[in-house]
N, C-alpha and C positions, 0 to 999 in steps of 0.2 A: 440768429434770427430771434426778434423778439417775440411773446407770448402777449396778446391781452387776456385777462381772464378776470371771471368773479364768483366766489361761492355766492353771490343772490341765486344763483340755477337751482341749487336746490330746494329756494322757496317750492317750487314748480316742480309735484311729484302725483305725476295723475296713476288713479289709483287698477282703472282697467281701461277697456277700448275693444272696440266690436273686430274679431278676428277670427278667420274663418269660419262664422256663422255665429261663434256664442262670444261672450263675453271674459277675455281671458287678462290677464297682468298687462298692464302695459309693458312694450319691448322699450319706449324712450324712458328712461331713468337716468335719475343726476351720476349711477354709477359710472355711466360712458363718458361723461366729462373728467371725472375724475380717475377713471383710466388712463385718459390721452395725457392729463394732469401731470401725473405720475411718471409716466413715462418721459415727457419732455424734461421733465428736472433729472430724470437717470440720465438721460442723454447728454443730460448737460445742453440744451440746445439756447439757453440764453437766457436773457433778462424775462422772467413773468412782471409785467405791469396791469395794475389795475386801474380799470378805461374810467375817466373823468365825464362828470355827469352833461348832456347836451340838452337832456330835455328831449318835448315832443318834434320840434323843428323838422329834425332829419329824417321821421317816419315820416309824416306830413308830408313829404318830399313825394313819396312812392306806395303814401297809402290812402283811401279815403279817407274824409275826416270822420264819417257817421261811422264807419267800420271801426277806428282805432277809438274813438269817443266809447263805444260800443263796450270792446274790453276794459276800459277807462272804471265803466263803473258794473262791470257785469256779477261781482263776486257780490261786490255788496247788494246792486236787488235779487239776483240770487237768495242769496242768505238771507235774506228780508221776508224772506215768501217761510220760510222756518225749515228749509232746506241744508243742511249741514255738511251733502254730500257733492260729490263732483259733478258738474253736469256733461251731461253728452247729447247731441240734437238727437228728436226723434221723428223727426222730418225733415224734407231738402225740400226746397223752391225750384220744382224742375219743370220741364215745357207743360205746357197750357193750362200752368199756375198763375194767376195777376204775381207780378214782383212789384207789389206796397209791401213797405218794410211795415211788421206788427210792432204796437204797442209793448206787448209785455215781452221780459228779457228773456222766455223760454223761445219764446214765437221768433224773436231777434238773435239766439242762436244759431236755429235751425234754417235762418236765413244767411249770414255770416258763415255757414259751414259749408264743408263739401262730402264731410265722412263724419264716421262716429268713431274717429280714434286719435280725436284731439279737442282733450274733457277739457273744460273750464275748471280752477280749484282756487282755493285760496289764496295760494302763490301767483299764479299764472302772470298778473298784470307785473308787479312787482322784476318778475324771474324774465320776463319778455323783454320788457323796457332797458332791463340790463345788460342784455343780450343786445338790443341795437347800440346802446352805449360801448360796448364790444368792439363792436363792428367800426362805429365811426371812429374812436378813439384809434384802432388800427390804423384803418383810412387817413389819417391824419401822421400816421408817423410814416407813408407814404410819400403824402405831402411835401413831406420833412428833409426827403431825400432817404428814407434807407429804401434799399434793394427788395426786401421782405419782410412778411410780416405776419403771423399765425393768428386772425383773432377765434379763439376758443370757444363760441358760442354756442347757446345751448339755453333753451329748446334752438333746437335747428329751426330752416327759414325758405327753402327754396320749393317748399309747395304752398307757402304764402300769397297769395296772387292782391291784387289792387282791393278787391273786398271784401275777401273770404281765408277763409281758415283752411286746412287740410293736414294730411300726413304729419303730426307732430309736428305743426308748423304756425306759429301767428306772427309773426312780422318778419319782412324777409330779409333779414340781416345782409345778404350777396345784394341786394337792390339798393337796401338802404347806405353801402357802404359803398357801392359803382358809383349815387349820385352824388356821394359826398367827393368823393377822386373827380367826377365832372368839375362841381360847384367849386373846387379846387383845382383848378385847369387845365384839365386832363380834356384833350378834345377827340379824342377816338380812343373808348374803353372797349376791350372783349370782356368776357362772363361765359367761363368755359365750367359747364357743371359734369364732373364726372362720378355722382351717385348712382347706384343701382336704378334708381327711378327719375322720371324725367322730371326735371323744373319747371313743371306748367306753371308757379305761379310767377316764378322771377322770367318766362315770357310771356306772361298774361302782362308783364308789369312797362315791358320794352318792346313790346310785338307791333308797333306804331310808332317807333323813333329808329332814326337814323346815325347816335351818336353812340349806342351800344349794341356792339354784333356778340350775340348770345347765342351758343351753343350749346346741347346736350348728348352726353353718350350716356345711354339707358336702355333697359329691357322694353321690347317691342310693345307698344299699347296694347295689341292685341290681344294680347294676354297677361300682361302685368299690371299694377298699380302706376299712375292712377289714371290709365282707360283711357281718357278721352281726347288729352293731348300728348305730343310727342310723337309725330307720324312723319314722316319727310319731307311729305309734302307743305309743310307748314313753313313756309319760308317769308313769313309780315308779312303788314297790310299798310297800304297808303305808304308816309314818309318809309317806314320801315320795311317796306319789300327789298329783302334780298339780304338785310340782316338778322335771319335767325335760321339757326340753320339745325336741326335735329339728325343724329347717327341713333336708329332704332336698332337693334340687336336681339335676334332668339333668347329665349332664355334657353341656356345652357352652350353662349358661345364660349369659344375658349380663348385663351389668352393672346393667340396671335392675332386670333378677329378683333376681341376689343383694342387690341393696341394699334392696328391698322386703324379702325376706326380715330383711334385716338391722332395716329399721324394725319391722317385728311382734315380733325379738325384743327392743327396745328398750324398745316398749311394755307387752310384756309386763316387764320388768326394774323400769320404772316403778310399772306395778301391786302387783308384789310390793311394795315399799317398800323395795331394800333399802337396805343403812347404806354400801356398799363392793364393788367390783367388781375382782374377778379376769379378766385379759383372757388367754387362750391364744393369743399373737400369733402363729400361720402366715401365710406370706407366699406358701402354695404356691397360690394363686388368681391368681398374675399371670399373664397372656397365654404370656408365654415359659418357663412351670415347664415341666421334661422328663417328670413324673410326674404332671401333675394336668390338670384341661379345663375352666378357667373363665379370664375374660380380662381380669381388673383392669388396667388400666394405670397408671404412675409416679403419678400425678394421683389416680387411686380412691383410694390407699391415704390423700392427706391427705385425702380424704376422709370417710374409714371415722373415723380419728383425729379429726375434727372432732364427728361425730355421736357419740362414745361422748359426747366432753367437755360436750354438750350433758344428758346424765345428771347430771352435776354430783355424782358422788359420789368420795370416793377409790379410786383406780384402782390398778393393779399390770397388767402387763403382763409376759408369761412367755414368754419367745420360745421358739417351736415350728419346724413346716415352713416351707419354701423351700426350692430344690433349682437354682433358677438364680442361680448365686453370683454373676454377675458384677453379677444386678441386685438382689440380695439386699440388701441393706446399705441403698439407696436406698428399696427400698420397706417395709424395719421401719423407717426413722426417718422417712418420712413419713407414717406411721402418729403416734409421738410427735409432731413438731415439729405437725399438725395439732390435734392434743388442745391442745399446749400454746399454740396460735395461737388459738383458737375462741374 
């Protein structure tokens, strides 16, 4: 299986993030990428390619344009105000706020955000942009005709939504890389995210079409991040009813529930018929993640990778959460090496 990857990620090294009430280190660090990095060249899992430039096109696909324009130039009038440091919103646009987007780039933050744990820095646009180039260039060896395909992305993307930021998230690389497999003639894609947290923003982005059935296996909103979507009953709207299908879970199930889960949404993936599978690879399900309460061990994860390959369709794989680094890297490529063993 091949590898896209790019140290641009490390442009993009936010410095803290609002967590359990105070302001502590950021948990996304370039060291997780180069973890997984690491590891896939132990494994020997294949050729690392670095993804060729597309430009803004492919965002533009699955993002607004004022929102991606937005990051486009946010460091710079940032920095312009004699501001040096990272920003993070310190407000949200919530019910029976007018939504006019403000003038100035603080006010246009805190519009563009969902949370306060995905700073704006000097890198960011640079480190993001690379990361969709990631993605598409994967999507593209798809295309091509191979079977699989790892793109290594980073910052992660699946709590990305059509105009807002969140979870360590600004452009959603799994969206932006399902419409490039559309745009490329794939005519029934699934988007199966199994991170600890639900992908509200890559079904903010499909929760109204019919040509991508998006799923997620995630800790219950109830009580996890990020709250407000990922409930069952949230199954589209208009074109899209009937293609999105959410498996919520306690926090603290254990491995037979999420893997049942995980078989329902296989079958359902089956059902649909599609042509091609987009995977949101989170790894933040293992036993020892600092931020998440389900308990995969080193072993689950070649197993999760054995069942997708069991689908038999071409696959893309978009790396998301993980948060324990040291075991990070082991358990996204036991995820591949299982697909690619099955």
């Amino acid at each position: 299986m091949r590898t896209v990857y790019t140290d641009d990620h490390h442009l993009h090294q936010g410095r803290a993030e609002l967590y359990n009430g105070t302001l502590t280190a950021s948990f996304e660090k370039p060291s997780r990428a180069d973890m997984v990095l690491e590891q896939v060249r132990a494994q020997t899992l294949g050729e690392v390619l670095a993804p060729k430039p597309h430009g803004l096109e492919p965002v533009l696909k699955v993002h607004d344009e004022g929102y991606v324009r937005f990051w486009e130039s946010a460091w710079q009038r940032w920095s312009a105000t004699g501001r040096d440091w990272d920003a993070l919103p310190k407000m949200w646009q919530v019910r029976r706020l007018r939504e006019r987007i403000p003038e100035h780039v603080e006010g246009q933050l805190c519009y563009y955000s969902m949370d306060a744990g995905t700073p704006l820095t000097a890198g960011t646009w640079p480190a993001i942009t690379a990361a969709a180039n990631v993605a598409v260039t994967a999507a593209d060896c798809l295309l091509a005709g191979e079977k699989s395909v790892f793109a290594l992305t980073r910052p992660p993307g699946h709590h990305a939504a059509y105009d807002y930021c969140g979870g360590y998230c600004y452009f959603n690389n799994a969206a932006i890389a399902a419409q490039r497999l559309l745009d490329g003639g794939v005519r029934k894609l699934a988007v199966l995210d199994v991170d600890y947290h639900h992908g509200n923003g890559t079904q903010d982005i499909f929760y109204r079409r019919s040509d991508v059935l998006f799923l997620s296996i995630h800790g219950d909103p109830r009580t996890e991040y990020p709250f407000f979507l990922g409930f069952a009953d949230e199954e589209g709207e208009g074109n899209g009813l009937g293609f999105n299908a959410n498996y919520p879970l306690a926090a603290g199930t254990d491995v037979a529930g999420w893997f049942a889960a995980l078989e329902a949404a296989c079958t359902r993936i089956q059902a649909y018929g599609a042509e091609a599978l987009v995977v949101s690879l989170g790894v933040d399900t293992y036993e020892g993640d600092p931020i998440s309460r389900f308990a995969l061990k080193h072993e689950d994860f070649i197993r999760l990778g054995a069942r997708l390959a069991r689908l038999g369709l071409p696959t893309q794989f978009c790396f998301e959460g993980g948060y324990a680094v040291e075991a990070i890297g082991i358990n996204a490529v036991n995820v591949l090496t299982g697909f690619e063993g099955a």
